[in-house]
DOLUM-539910 format. One line per field, with one value per residue (C-alpha): x, y, z; residue in one letter; residue number from 1; chain. Coordinates in steps of 0.2 Angstrom, whole numbers. Layout:
BEGIN
xx c(X/...) $
yy c(Y/...) $
zz c(Z/...) $
resn c(A/...) $
resi c(NUM/...) $
chain c(A/...) $
REM end
This chain:
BEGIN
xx c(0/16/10/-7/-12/-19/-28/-29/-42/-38/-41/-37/-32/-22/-7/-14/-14/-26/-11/2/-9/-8/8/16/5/7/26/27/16/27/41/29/27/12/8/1/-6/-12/-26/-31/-38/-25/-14/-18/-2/-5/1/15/23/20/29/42/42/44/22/17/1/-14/-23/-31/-49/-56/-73/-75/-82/-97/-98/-109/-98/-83/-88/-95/-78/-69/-80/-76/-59/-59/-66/-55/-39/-47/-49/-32/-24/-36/-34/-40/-43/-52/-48/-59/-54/-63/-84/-79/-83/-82/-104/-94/-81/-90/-103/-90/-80/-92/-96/-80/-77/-71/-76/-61/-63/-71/-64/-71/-57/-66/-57/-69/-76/-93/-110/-113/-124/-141/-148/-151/-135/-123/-134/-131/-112/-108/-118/-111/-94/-84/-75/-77/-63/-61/-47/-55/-69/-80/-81/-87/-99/-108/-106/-116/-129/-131/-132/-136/-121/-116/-104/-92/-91/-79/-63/-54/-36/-25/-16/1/19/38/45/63/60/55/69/78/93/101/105/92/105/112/98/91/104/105/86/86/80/86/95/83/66/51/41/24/21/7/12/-1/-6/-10/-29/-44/-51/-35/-42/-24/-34/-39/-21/-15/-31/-25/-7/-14/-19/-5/5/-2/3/20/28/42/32/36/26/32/21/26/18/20/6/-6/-22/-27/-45/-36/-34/-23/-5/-14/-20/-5/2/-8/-8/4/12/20/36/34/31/43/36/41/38/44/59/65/60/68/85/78/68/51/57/72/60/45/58/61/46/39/21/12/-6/-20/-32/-42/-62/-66/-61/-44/-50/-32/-19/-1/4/-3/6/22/22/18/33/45/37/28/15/-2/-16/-29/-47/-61/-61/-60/-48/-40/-50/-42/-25/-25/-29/-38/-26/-13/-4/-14/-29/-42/-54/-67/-65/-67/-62/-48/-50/-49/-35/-23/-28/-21/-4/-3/-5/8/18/17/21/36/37/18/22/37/26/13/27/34/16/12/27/22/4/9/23/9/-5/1/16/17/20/4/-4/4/1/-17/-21/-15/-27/-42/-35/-38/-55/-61/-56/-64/-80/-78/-78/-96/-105/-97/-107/-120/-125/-122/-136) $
yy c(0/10/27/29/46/46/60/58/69/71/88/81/93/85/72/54/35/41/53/39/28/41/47/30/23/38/34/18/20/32/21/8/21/31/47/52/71/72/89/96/112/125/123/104/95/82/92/101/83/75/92/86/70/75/73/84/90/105/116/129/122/123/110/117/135/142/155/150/161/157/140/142/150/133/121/132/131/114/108/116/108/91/92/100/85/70/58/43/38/49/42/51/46/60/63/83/86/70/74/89/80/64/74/85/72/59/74/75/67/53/51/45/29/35/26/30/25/27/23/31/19/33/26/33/42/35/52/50/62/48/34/43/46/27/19/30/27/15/3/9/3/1/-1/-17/-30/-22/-7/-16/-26/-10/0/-14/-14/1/7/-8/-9/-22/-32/-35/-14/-15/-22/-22/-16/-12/0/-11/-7/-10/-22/-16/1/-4/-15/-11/-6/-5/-14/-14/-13/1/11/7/13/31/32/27/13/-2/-19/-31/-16/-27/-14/-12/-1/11/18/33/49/56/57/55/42/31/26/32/35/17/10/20/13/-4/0/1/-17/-23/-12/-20/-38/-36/-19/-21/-17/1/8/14/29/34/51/62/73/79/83/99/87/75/76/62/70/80/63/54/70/67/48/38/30/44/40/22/30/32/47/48/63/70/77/59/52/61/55/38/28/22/3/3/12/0/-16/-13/-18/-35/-32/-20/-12/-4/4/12/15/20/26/12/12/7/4/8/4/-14/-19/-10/-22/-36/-33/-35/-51/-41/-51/-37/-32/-23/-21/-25/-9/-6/-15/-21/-40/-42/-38/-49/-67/-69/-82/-83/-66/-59/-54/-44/-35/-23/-5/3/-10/-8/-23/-33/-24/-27/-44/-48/-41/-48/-66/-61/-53/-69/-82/-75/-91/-91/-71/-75/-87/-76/-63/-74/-79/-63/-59/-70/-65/-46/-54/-67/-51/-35/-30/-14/-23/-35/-18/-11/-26/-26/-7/-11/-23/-13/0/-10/-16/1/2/-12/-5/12/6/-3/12/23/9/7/25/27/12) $
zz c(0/-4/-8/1/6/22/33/52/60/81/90/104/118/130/127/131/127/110/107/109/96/82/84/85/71/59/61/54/42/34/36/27/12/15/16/30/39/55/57/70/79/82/99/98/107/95/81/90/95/76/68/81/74/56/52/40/48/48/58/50/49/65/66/86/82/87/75/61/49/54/53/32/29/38/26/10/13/20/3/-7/5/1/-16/-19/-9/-15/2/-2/15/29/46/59/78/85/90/88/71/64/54/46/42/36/26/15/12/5/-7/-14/-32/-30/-13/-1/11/27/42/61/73/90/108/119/134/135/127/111/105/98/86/68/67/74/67/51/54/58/46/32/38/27/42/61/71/89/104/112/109/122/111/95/103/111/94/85/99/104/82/75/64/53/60/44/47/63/68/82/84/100/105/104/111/100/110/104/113/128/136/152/148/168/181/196/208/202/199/216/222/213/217/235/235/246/237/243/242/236/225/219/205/196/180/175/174/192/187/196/182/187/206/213/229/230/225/241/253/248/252/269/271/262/274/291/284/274/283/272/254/246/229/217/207/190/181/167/170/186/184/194/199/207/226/227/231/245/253/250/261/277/275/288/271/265/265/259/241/229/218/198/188/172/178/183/169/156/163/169/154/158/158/169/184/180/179/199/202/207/201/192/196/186/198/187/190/172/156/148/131/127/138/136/154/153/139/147/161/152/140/156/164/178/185/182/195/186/188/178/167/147/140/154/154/136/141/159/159/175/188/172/169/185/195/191/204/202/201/218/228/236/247/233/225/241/243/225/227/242/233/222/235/245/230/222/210/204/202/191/182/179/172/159/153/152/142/130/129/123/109/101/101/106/98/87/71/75/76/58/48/55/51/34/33/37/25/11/20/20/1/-4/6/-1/-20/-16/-9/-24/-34/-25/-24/-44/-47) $
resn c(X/X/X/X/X/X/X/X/X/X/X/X/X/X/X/X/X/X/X/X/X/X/X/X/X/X/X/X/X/X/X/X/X/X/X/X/X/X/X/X/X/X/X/X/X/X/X/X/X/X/X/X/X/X/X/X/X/X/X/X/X/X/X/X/X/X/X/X/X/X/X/X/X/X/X/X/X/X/X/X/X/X/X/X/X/X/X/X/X/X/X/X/X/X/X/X/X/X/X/X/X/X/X/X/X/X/X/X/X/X/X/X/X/X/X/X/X/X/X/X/X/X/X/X/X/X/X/X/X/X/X/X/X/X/X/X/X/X/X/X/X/X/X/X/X/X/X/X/X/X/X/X/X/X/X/X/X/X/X/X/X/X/X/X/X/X/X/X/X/X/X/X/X/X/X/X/X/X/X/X/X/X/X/X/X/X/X/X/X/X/X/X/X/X/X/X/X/X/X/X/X/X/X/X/X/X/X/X/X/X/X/X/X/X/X/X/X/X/X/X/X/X/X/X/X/X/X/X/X/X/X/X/X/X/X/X/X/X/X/X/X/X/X/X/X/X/X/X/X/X/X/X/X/X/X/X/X/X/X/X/X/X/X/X/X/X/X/X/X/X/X/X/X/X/X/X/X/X/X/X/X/X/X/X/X/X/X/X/X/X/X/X/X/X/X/X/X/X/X/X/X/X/X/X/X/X/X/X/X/X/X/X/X/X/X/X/X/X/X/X/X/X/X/X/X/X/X/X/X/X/X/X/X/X/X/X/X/X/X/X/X/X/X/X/X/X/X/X/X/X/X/X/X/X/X/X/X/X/X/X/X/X/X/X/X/X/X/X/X/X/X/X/X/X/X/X/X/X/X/X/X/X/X/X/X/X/X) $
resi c(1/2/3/4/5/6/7/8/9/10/11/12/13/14/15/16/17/18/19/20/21/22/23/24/25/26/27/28/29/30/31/32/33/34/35/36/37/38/39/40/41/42/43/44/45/46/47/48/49/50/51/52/53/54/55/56/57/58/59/60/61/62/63/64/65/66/67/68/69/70/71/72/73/74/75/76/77/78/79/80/81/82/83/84/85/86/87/88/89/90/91/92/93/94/95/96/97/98/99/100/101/102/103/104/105/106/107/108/109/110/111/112/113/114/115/116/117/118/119/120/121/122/123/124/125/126/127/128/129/130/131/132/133/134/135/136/137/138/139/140/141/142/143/144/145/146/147/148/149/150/151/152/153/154/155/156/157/158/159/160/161/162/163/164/165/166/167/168/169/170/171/172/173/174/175/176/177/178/179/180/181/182/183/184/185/186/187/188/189/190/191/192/193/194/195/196/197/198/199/200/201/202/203/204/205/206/207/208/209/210/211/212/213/214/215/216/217/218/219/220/221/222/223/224/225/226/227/228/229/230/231/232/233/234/235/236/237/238/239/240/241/242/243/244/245/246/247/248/249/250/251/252/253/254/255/256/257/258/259/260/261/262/263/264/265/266/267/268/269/270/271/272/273/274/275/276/277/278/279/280/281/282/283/284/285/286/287/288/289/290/291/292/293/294/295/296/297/298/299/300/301/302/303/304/305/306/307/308/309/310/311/312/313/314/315/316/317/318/319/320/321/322/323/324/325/326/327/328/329/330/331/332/333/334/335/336/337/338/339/340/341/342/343/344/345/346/347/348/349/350/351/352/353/354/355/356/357/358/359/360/361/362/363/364/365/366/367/368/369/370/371/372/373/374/375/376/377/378/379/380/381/382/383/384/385/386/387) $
chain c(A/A/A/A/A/A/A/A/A/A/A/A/A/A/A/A/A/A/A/A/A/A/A/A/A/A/A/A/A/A/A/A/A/A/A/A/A/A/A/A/A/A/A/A/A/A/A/A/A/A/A/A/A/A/A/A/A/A/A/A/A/A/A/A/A/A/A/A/A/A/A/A/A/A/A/A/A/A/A/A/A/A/A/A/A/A/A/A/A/A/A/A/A/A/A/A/A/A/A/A/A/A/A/A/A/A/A/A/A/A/A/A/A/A/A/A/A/A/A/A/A/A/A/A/A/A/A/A/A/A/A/A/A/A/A/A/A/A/A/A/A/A/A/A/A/A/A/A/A/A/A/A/A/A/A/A/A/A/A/A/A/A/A/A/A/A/A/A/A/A/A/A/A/A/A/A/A/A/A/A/A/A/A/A/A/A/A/A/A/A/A/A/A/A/A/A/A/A/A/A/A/A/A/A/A/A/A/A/A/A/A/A/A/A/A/A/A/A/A/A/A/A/A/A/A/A/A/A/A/A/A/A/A/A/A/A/A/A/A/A/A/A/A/A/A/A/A/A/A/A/A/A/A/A/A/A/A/A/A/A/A/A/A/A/A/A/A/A/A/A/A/A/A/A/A/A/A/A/A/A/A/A/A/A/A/A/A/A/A/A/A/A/A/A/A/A/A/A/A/A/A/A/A/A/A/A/A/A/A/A/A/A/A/A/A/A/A/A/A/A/A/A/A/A/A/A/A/A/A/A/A/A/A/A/A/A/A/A/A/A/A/A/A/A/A/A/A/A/A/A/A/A/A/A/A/A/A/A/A/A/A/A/A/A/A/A/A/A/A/A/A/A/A/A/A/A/A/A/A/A/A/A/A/A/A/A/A) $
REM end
């Protein structure tokens, strides 16, 4: 598919797993031969990362507007842009504008494949507007089987329309590259420390504040255990750092922000760790940090949220709880904690789970895949609509 001209559409705001996707995809699709432009509304991160990258991508039409002028003047121009540039694939992974976007597009000449990439855990809408939108689509793609099932649901899709592709993680660049001992040492951190860890954004939606109640029970029966947070970003919401500052566990947490990281790469911190934990009570559309400790043979607590239940074998990689519980969530690292053999096991299976499903090449040669699916699908509503 050498050659394929391909427009991403993601205004997305804030830098995020979705973020991650793109920007990670778009690059080796380029390396695979197409021609790829990522749009977005002006000030997007997205589009100030990917110029970093060497994307080619576009701001100037801004589908977000409330003004119904300046909104006429966007289409106009947006219609002129498409033609001049003649993508033959739309891929849409945004609800904000994606009926402006659909609509002008599927009245170009010829009209490009449409494809609706959605990784958003919310109900979708049921109006004729996003009826419309879906069912006009081309292929609708989703981040997790739980998705596609609800889509088809919920808008009566056809099934042969939607495929599921994960979020996946390069294998190659996300090895550990130090020794532990060492790097325990530089950080703090005692030889023999055993380590729990929590990869994420410090976000309400990521349960932080459970993670820390159930460091509380696993505190009264293994004293010794320290956890290990790791973040890139704080959400003003989130109370968390405030309760971690009153509680009595304090100063049993190791505490991991940007500035640490960009010395210290993701994989060396998370490889000190004996297990890894998911707390999240929502959202885990994708999930980055899963995959992350399954590609270095940690044994995974999650709960039962998203995408998580397709990533984590329950009682072979690890444990699943629900969300909120955080009962439930100490009481499956302390299983772990207390069988460092079955933990191991768990690892190493786990390993080799993310290498047979989830690498980043599975993920390419599967996008590829549903590029040409949406051609295929393009050409038969072109025909059909001409009879």
């Amino acid at each position: 598919m050498s050659g394929l001209k391909v427009l991403i559409y993601a205004p997305i705001r804030f830098r995020n797993a979705e973020t991650e996707y793109i920007l990670s995809l778009s690059q080796r699709l380029i390396e695979r031969g197409l021609e790829i432009v990522i749009m977005g509304s002006p000030g997007n991160s997205i589009l100030n990362i990917a110029r970093q990258m060497g994307i080619r991508t576009e701001s100037r039409f801004d589908f977000l507007s409330y003004n119904p002028l300046a909104l006429a003047k966007t289409l106009s121009g947006f219609k002129k842009w498409l033609e001049q540039e003649k993508f033959e694939i739309i891929d849409i992974h945004r609800s904000e504008g994606f009926v402006l976007v659909n609509w002008l597009a599927q009245r170009l000449n010829p009209s490009p494949a449409i494809i609706r990439t959605r990784q958003d855990m919310r109900p979708a809408r049921t109006d004729p507007i996003n009826r419309w939108n879906y069912k006009n689509s081309d292929l609708i793609i989703t981040s997790n089987q739980l998705l596609k099932e609800d889509l088809i649901t919920r808008l009566n899709l056809d099934p042969e329309k939607l495929e599921v592709i994960y979020f996946c993680v390069n294998p190659e660049n996300f090895q550990p590259q130090r020794s532990p001992l060492e790097l325990k040492k530089e950080l703090g951190i005692e030889a023999n420390q055993p380590l729990v860890g929590l990869s994420a954004r410090i976000a309400r939606v990521k349960g932080h504040e459970y993670f820390l109640k159930a460091s509380e029970k696993i505190f009264q029966e293994l004293p010794e255990v320290k956890f290990l947070l790791s973040y890139r970003v704080i959400e003003p919401d989130c109370k968390f750092l405030a309760q971690l500052a009153k509680s009595r566990l304090r100063d049993n947490f190791f505490l991991f922000g940007p500035e640490t990281l960009s010395k210290i790469s993701l994989a060396d911190l998370l490889n000190l760790c004996q297990v890894g934990v998911l707390s999240s009570v929502g959202s885990e559309a994708s999930s980055r940090a899963c995959l992350e400790w399954m590609a270095l043979k940690k044994p995974m607590v999650a709960t039962r949220v998203g995408v998580l239940p397709e990533l984590v074998s329950q009682g072979e990689t690890g444990y699943l709880v629900m969300p909120r519980d955080a009962d439930g969530l100490a009481e499956a690292i302390l299983k772990l904690l207390r069988n460092p053999d079955r933990a191991r096991k768990m690892g190493e299976m786990g390993q080799r789970k993310f290498l047979a499903n989830f690498t980043e090449e599975i993920m390419i040669e599967k996008t590829l895949q549903a590029f040409e699916q949406a051609l295929q699908n393009q050409e038969k509503r072109i025909k059909s609509s001409g009879d």
